[in-house]
N, C-alpha and C positions, 0 to 999 in steps of 0.2 A: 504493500500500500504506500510505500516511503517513495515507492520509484516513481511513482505519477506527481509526486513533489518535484523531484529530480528534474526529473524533464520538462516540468514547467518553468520552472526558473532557467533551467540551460536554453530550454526553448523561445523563452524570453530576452534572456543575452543575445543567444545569436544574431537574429537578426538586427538587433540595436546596433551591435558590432556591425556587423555589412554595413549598414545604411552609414553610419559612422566612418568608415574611412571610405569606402565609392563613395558617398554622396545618393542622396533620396533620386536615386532613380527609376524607371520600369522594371530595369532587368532586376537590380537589388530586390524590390516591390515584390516581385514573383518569385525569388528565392526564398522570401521571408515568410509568404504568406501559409505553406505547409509547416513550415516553425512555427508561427502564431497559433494554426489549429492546433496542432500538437502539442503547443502550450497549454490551450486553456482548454483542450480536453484532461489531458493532466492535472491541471489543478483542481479541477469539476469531481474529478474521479477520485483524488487526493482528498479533498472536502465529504464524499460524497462517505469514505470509508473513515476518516477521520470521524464523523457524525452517528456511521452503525456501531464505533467501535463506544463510542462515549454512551451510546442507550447501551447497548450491553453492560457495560461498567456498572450504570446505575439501576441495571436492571438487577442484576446481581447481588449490590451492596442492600 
């Protein structure tokens, strides 16, 4: 569940980084934009397991 963190924030970086030294271009734009989904489906799925794992917890206690 840790890895959909992971790759949210790396997925995040990256493209920052492109657009960062090319410059906000088309082609950077369309290298970024499978990092960006892949971001923030990662962090949706990071969240999403973060939240079952917390009702269990308190399900328990």
């Amino acid at each position: 569940m840790f890895i959909g963190c992971i790759f949210g924030s790396v997925a995040g970086i990256f493209p920052s980084n492109l657009i960062m030294f090319y410059g906000f271009t088309t082609e950077t734009f369309s290298m970024s934009i499978p990092f960006i989904v892949v971001g923030v489906v990662g962090v949706v799925v990071c969240f999403h397991f973060a939240h079952k794992a917390e009702n269990v917890q308190s399900e328990t206690s």
